[in-house]
N, C-alpha and C positions, 0 to 999 in steps of 0.2 A: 504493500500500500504506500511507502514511501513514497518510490517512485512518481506515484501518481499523482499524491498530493503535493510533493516538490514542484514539477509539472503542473499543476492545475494553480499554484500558488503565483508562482511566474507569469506563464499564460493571464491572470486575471490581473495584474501588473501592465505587464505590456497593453493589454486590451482596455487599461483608463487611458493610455497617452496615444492610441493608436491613430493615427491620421488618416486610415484607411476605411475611414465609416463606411462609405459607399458600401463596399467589401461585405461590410458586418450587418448592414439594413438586407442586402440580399440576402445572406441565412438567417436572416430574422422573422423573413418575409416567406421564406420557403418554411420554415419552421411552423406558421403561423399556418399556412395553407394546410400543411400535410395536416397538423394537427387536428383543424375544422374537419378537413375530409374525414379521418375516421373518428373521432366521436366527436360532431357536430358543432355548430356554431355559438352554441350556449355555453356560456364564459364559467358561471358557477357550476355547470354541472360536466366540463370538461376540464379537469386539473392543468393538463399537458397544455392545453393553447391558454389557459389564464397565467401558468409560467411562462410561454415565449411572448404575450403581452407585454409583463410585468419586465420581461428582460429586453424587448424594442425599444419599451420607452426608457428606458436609464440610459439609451442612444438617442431620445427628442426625436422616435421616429414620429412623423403625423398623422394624427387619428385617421386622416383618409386614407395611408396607407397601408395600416393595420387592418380597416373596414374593409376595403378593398379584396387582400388575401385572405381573410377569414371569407366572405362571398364567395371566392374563385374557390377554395376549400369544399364549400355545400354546394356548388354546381349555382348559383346565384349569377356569378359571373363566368364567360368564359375564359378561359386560359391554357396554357399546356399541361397536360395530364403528367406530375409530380410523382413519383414514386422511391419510396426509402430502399435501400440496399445497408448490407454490413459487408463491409472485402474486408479480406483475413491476410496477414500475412507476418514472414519477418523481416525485422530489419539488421543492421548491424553487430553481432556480439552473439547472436541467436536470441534478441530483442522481439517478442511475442507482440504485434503491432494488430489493433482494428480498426476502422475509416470508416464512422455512418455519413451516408452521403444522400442527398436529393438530387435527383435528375431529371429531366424531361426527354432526356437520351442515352439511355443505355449502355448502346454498341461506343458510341462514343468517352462516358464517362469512362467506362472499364479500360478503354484503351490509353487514354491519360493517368488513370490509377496505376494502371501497371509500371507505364514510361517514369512514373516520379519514384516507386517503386527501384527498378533497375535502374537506374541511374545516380541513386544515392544509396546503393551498397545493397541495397535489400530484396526481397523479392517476393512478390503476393502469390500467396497460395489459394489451395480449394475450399469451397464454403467448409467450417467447422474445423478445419487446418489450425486456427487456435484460439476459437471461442470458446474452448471449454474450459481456456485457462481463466477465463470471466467471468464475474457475477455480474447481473444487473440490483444497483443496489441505491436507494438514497444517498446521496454526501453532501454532508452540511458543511460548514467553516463557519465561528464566528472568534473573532478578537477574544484572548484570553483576559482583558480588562475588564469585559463585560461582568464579571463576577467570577469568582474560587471555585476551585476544580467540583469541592464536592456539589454545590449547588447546581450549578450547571449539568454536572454530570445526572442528578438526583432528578431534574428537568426532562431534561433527554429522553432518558430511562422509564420515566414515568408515561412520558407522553407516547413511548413503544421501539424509542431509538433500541439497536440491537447492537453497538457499541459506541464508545467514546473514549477516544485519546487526547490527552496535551500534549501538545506538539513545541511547549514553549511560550513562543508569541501566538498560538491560534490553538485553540481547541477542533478538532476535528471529528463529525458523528456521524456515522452509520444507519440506516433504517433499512427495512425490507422497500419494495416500492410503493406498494398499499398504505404503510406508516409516515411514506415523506413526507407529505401534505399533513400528517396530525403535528405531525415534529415541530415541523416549519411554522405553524400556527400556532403552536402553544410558545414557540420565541417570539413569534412576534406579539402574541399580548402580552409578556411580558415584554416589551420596549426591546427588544434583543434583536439588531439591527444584524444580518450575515456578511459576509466576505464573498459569500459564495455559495450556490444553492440549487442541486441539480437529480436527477435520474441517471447515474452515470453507470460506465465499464469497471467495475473494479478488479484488477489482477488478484488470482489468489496468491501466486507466487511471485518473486521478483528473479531480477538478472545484474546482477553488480557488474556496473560497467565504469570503466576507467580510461583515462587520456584519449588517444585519436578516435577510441571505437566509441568513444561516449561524443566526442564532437560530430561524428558521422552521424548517429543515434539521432541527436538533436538538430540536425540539416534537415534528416527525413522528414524528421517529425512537423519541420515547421511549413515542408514544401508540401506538404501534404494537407497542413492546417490550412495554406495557402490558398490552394485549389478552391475553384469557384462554386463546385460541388460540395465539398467535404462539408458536413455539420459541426462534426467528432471525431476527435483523433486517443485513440487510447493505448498506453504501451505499458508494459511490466517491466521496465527498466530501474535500476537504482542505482542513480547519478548522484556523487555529492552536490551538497546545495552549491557551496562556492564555485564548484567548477561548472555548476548546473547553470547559475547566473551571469559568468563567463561567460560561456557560449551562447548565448542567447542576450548578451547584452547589446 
């Protein structure tokens, strides 16, 4: 889990200063869509599109064009027919890599996923190739100032979280995916403002990766977060932090 959340720590760093909105409104947008399409337009009774709302607008996306892909979603509007994929593969070091992606072309996407793939050391494999080294799990973040381990923790826990670690400066929580949403709500009536807050890939295992194979590691990772397609980028890698922030600085 290190791995992950080193990763996911940085990644939400970089993505307050990023100049690349545009970038970030199209998988906002596509997120928003896929979501309405399978369970519907209604905000309150569909968790998944009331998070990629909630995460548009911390980007000042415009109520029209939130309104808009949730429509194109329910068939309201027309537009290209969106469909989610998971490509499996590895990357550098025998680094366990998965890519959720939206596309409106297929033959196309796959063929770019592979080229970013082979080209920065790695190589994509067959469905299930190494999704089993995955959970699908809640992952929370909030600031360890918010309040003492044990209270937090006793929060969490109560509320159905199925783990919690300090990490230091950030407390980090776990849920099944059923429980994110009770989690997530019981921090926010208590005033407990997140870092971070998603349905994620979580590695059961890691891979300790060090000097050029961990610089490689993190190429991939970012040329892949890059792509116009990708959602999600998830690896089982453990990078130290210092050298994690190096590379990626």
């Amino acid at each position: 889990m290190s791995g992950h959340s080193k990763w996911h720590s940085i990644k939400h760093k970089k993505a307050a200063i990023d100049s690349k909105r545009g970038r970030a409104f199209t998988k906002y947008i596509k997120e928003i869509t896929i979501a309405a399409r399978i369970g519907g337009g209604d905000v309150d009774g569909n968790p998944r599109l009331r998070k990629a709302i909630l995460d548009a607008k911390t980007l000042n996306m415009p109520a029209d064009n939130i309104k808009r892909a949730i429509m194109k979603g329910t068939g309201e509007l027309e537009g290209g027919q969106l469909e989610e994929i998971l490509y499996e593969g590895y990357g550098p070091a025998g680094v366990a890599l998965l890519a959720e992606v939206v596309t409106d072309n297929r033959n196309r996407t796959v063929s770019e996923i592979r080229h970013v793939f082979s080209k920065n050391g790695g190589n994509m494999g067959e469905a299930g190739s190494v999704g089993w080294m995955f959970s699908k799990k809640g992952y929370i973040v909030i600031d360890s100032s918010k309040g003492d381990e044990e209270t937090m923790m006793n929060l969490a826990i109560e509320a159905g979280a199925d783990d919690f670690s300090n990490e230091g400066a950030t407390y980090e929580i776990y849920t099944s995916v059923q429980a994110f949403h009770p989690v997530l709500n019981a921090l926010k009536e208590k005033g407990i403002d997140t870092i971070s807050a998603e349905v994620s890939m979580i590695p059961q295992t890691s891979v300790k990766v060090e000097g050029k194979a961990a610089q490689q590691v993190i190429k991939l990772m970012e040329a892949l977060d890059e792509h116009d397609d990708v959602q999600h980028v998830y690896a089982n890698f453990d990078i130290d932090e210092s050298e994690l922030e190096e590379a990626v600085s």
